[in-house]
N, C-alpha and C positions, 0 to 999 in steps of 0.2 A: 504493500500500500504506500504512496505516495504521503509526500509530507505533510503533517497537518492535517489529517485524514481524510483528502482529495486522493481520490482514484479514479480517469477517465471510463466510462462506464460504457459496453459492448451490449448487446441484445440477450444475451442469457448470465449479463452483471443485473441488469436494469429491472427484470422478473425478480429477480431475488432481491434488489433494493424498494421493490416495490410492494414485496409479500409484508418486509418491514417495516412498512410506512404507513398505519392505518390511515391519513386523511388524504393517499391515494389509493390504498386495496379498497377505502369504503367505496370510490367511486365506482369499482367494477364489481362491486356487489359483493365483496369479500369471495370473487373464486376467479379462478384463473381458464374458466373452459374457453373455448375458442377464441383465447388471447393472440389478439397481433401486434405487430410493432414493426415500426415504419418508419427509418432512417431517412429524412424529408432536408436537412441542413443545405438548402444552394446559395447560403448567405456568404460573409467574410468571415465570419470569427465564432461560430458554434457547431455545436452538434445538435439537433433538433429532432426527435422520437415523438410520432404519434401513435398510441399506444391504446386499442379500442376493443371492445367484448359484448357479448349482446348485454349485457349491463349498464355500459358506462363508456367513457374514454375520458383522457386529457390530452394533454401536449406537456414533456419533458423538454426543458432545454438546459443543457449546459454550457457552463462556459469553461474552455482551454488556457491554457497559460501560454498560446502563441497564436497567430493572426494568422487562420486556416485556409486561407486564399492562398499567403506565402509559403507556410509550414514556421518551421521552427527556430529559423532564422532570423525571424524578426518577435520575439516574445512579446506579448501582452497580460495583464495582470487577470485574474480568473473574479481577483473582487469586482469586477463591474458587475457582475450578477446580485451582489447587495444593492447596487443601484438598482439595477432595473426592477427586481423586487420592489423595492421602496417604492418606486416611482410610479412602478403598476396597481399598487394598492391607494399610491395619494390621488392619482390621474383619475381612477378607479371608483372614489370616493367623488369626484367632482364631475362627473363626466360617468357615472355607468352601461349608459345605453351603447359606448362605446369604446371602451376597453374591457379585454377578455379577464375575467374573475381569476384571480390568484388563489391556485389551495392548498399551495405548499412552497415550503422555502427553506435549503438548508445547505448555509452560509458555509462549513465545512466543504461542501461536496459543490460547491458551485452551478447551485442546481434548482431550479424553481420547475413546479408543477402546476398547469392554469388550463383553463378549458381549451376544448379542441372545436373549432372553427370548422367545423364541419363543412362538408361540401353543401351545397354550390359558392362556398366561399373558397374565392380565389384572392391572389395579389394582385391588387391594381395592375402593377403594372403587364403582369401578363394580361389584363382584360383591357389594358392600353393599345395591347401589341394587336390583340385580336379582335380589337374594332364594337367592344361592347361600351355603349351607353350604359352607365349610374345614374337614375333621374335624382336618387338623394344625395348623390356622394357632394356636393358642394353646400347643403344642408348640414348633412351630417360632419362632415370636416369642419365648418364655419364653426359648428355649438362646441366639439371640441376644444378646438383652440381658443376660441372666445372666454370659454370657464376655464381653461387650464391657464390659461396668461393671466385673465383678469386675479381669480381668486387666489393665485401665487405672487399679488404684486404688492406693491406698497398702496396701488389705488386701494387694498385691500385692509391688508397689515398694516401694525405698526411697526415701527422701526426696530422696535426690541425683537416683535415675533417676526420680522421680517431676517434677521440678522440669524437669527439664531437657525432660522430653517439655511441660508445662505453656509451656514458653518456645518449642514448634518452633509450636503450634498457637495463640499470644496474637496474631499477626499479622489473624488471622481476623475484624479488629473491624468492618467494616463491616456482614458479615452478624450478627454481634451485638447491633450497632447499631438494625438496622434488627430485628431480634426484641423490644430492649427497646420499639421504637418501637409496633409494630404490636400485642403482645401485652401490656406491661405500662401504656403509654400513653394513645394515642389512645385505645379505646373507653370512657375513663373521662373525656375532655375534649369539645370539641367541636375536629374537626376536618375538613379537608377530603376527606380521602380517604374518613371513614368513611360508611357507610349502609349501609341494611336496607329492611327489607320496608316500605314506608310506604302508605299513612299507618297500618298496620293495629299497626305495633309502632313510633310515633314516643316514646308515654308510656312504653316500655319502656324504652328508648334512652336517656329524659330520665333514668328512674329511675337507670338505673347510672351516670350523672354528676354525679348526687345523694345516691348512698348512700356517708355515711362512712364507714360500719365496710366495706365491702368495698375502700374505698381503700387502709384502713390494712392490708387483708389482700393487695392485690395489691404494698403496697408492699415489705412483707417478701419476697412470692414475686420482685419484681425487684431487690431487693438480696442474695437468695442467688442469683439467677441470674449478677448481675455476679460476684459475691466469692466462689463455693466453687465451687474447681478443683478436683472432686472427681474425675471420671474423662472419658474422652472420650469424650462424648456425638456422639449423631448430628444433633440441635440442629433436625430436623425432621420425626420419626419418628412423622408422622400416616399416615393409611390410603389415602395417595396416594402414599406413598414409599414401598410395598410392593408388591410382583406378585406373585400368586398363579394353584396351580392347586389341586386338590383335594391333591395332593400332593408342591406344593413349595412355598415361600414363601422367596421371595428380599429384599433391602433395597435400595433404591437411595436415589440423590439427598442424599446427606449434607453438603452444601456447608456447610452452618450450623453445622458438626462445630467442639469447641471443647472447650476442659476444662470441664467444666463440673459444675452439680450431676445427680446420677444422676436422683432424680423425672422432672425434665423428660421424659426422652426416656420413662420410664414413663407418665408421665401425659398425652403428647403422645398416644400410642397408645390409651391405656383411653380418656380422653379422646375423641377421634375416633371411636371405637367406641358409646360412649352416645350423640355425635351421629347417628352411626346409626340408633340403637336408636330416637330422637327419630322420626325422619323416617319409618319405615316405616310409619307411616300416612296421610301424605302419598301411597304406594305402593301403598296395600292399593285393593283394587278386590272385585267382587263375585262374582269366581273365586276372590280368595284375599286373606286377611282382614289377612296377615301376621304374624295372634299367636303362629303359632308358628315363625317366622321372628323374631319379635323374644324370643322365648323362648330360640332357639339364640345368639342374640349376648348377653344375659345370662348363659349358662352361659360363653361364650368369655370375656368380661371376666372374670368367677371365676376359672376356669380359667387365666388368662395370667397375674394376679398371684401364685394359689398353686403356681403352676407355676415362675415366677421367683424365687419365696421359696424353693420348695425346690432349685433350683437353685443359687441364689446360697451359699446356707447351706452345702451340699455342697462346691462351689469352697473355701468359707472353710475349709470341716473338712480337704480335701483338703491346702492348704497354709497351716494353720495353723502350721506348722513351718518355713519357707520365709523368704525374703527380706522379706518386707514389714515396714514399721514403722510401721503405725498403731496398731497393738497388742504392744508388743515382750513377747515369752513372758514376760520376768524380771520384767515387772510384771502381767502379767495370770496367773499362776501355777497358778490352780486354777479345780476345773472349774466352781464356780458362778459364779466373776465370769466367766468365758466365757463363759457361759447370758446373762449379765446384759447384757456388752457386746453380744451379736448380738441379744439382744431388744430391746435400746433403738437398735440401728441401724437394725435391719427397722422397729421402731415409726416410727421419725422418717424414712425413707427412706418407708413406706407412705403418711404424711401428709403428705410433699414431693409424693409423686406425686398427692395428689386437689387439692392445692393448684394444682398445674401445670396439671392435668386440666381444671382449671375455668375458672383463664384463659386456656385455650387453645380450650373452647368458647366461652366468652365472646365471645372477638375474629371467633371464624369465624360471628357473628351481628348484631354490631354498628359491626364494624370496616371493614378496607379490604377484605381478600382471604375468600370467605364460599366454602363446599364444594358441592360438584354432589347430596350427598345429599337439600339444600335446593332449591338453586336448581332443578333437574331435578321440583320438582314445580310442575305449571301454575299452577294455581288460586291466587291470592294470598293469598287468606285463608286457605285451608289450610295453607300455606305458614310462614304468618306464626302458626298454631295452634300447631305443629310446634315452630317456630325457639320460639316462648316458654316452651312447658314446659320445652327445653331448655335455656333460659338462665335461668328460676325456677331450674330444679335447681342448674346451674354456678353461680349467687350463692348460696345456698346452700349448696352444697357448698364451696366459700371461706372462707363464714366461719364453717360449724362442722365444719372438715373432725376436727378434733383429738379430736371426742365419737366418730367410730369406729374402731373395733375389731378389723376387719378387710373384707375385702370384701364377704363377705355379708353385712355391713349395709348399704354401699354399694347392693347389687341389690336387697334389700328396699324401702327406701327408692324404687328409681325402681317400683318392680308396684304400691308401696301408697298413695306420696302423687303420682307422677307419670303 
C-alpha cells in the first residue's frame, strides 16, 4: 500500500473497497449480483468508474499523484480531490438542481463517490460535436453560476466570513498553478508541452509568441486570476465539465475550484462554447451544412450571459439589505449610486469574462491540452481552418475586449468578421 494509505485502485480493488464502505454498498442495495464497473476516465488527471447493479449505481473518481494525459512525469498533488469534495457539497448546497449529490468522501484514498449521471446524459461537449440543441442549457448554466458567484461573494458575506472561506480553499495551489501555467503561460513562450495542428498553423503559433500587446493583455488576465479572491469559482467550467440532457444540465469536475475572480469561470464557459461554434464546420457535411446549428449556439452564448446578468442582478436586489459588505447600505444610500455601483460591476465582470474567454480558447489551440470539438475533425487542414478563425477571434477578443458593450456585439462580431 502506498503512503499515507492511498493505493490506486483496479476493478477487482474497487469491489472490495466498496463491500467496505457502507454509504456506497447501501447504494447497490447491500449485494453485489450483477455488478458492473466501467473505467469511463477521457479526462487529464483521473481515473473515473461507473459502477451500477439492478439496485443502484454511482460514479467513483479518483485522483493520481501525476497529470494522466502526460503520465508520471509531470506529478500532481492527489489532495485536489479535498477540493473538489468541498466544492461539490458547497456548489451542491447553493445550486442542487444542478450538481451531482456527493455520498462519499475519503481524503486518504483520494476518492469521492456521487451519483451516476445516467444516460441520456452526455458531455456537452460531445452533444456540441454532434449537433444537439439544449433548449435549457443556457437557463440552466445562467442559475448556476448566478448562485455560485453571487452567494460566495462579499455582495454576500462579510469580510470576516468572507476571509475565512478564502483561507479553507488557498490550499488548492497546485491546480492553480498548473492553470497559471497552461493558460496564462506556455502558449505565449515556446515550450515543451505545447503544439497544434502543424505545419498548417506553425506561423500562427509563432504569431502569438510574438505579439506584445496581447502579452500585456494576458498578463493582466493572470494577475487578476492570482490576486482577486472574489468568489468561489469552479476554476474549470469549460463544456466538458458539464452533462447534459435536453432537460437537465448538471456541473461536475470542479477540482480547480478556488477563490477566485468571477469572469473566469464565465468566460471558461462562453468561451468553450465559441470554440464550438468554430468547429462546426469542420462537422458540416452534405446532409447538413451546420448553419443553423451554429446559429443555435450563438443564440445560447447571448442567452447565458443575459441570462446571468439578470440573475445575478436579482440575487443582489434580493439581499441588498442582508449581510454583505462590499457595498455597506450607509455609504451606498441612494438609489442612483446603486444603479451606478451594479452597472460598473456587471460592466467590468462582462469584460473579465471575454478577457478569460479568450485565453482560455487560446491555450485549447496552441497549448498543451486542445478539445475533441477540434481534434475529432479528420482532415488536417480543415482542422487547422477551424482552430484559426478561432484563435484570430480569441487575440482579438483580448485585446479589444473593453470596446464592447454587451454580448450582442460579441455574436455580431463572430457572423460578420469570423
Amino acid at each position: 500500500m502506498a503512503s499515507g494509505g492511498f493505493r490506486p485502485l483496479e476493478e477487482k480493488s474497487l469491489v472490495e473497497y466498496i463491500k467496505a464502505t457502507p454509504s456506497l454498498f447501501s447504494k447497490l442495495g447491500n449485494q453485489l449480483d450483477e455488478l458492473q464497473i466501467k473505467e469511463v476516465g477521457d479526462g487529464n488527471l483521473n481515473f473515473v468508474f461507473i459502477v451500477t447493479n439492478r439496485s443502484g449505481s454511482f460514479v467513483i473518481k479518483q485522483a493520481i499523484p501525476y497529470i494522466r494525459c502526460i503520465g508520471e512525469s509531470w506529478p500532481m498533488t492527489k489532495e485536489r480531490a479535498y477540493f473538489e469534495a468541498m466544492v461539490l457539497k458547497e456548489h451542491g448546497r447553493l445550486c442542487p438542481g444542478h450538481v451531482p449529490e456527493v455520498y462519499h468522501f475519503d481524503q486518504a484514498m483520494s476518492l469521492i463517490g456521487m451519483r451516476y449521471l445516467e444516460p441520456p446524459h452526455i458531455i456537452l461537449r460531445k452533444g456540441l460535436i454532434a449537433g444537439i440543441e439544449y433548449p435549457l442549457l443556457a437557463e440552466d448554466i445562467s442559475e448556476y453560476m448566478a448562485r455560485t458567484l453571487f452567494f460566495t461573494s462579499l455582495l454576500y458575506h462579510t469580510t470576516m466570513e468572507h476571509k475565512q472561506a478564502v483561507k479553507e480553499f488557498c490550499g488548492n495551489v497546485e491546480l492553480c498553478r498548473l492553470t497559471e501555467q497552461v493558460v496564462f503561460s506556455d502558449p505565449y513562450k515556446v515550450s515543451q508541452y505545447n503544439h497544434w495542428t502543424s505545419p498548417y498553423l506553425d506561423r500562427d503559433a509563432e504569431a502569438v509568441r510574438e505579439d506584445n500587446t496581447l502579452k500585456l493583455e494576458v498578463a493582466e488576465l493572470k494577475s487578476m486570476f492570482c490576486e482577486r479572491a472574489q468568489a468561489l469559482i469552479h476554476g474549470d467550467l469549460h463544456t466538458g465539465s458539464v452533462m447534459v440532457t435536453r432537460d437537465s444540465t448538471q456541473v461536475i469536475d470542479p477540482e480547480f475550484a478556488f477563490y477566485g475572480p468571477m469572469g473566469f469561470d464565465i468566460g471558461a464557459f462562453v468561451g468553450n462554447l465559441i470554440l464550438g461554434y468554430f468547429a462546426q464546420d469542420g462537422h458540416a457535411n452534405e446532409q447538413n451544412d451546420r448553419k443553423a446549428y451554429k446559429d443555435w449556439i450563438l443564440r445560447t452564448i447571448g442567452e447565458t450571459w443575459n441570462l446571468f446578468h439578470k440573475k445575478f442582478i436579482a440575487l443582489w436586489d434580493e439581499h441588498k439589505d442582508g449581510s454583505g459588505e462590499a457595498y455597506l447600505p450607509a455609504i451606498y444610500n441612494n438609489p442612483k449610486l446603486q444603479v451606478l455601483v451594479k452597472q460598473r460591476f456587471m460592466k467590468d465582470l462582462f469584460h473579465d469574462t471575454l478577457g478569460f474567454g479568450a485565453a482560455k480558447m487560446i491555450r485549447r489551440i496552441v497549448g498543451v491540452a486542445h478539445v475533441e470539438d477540434f481534434e475529432s475533425i479528420t482532415d488536417a487542414r480543415n482542422r487547422a481552418d477551424c482552430e484559426r478563425r478561432a484563435l484570430d477571434f480569441a487575440k482579438m477578443l483580448m485585446k479589444e475586449r473593453r470596446k464592447f458593450e454587451g454580448i450582442a456585439e460579441v455574436v455580431s462580431v463572430i457572423q460578420e468578421g469570423y
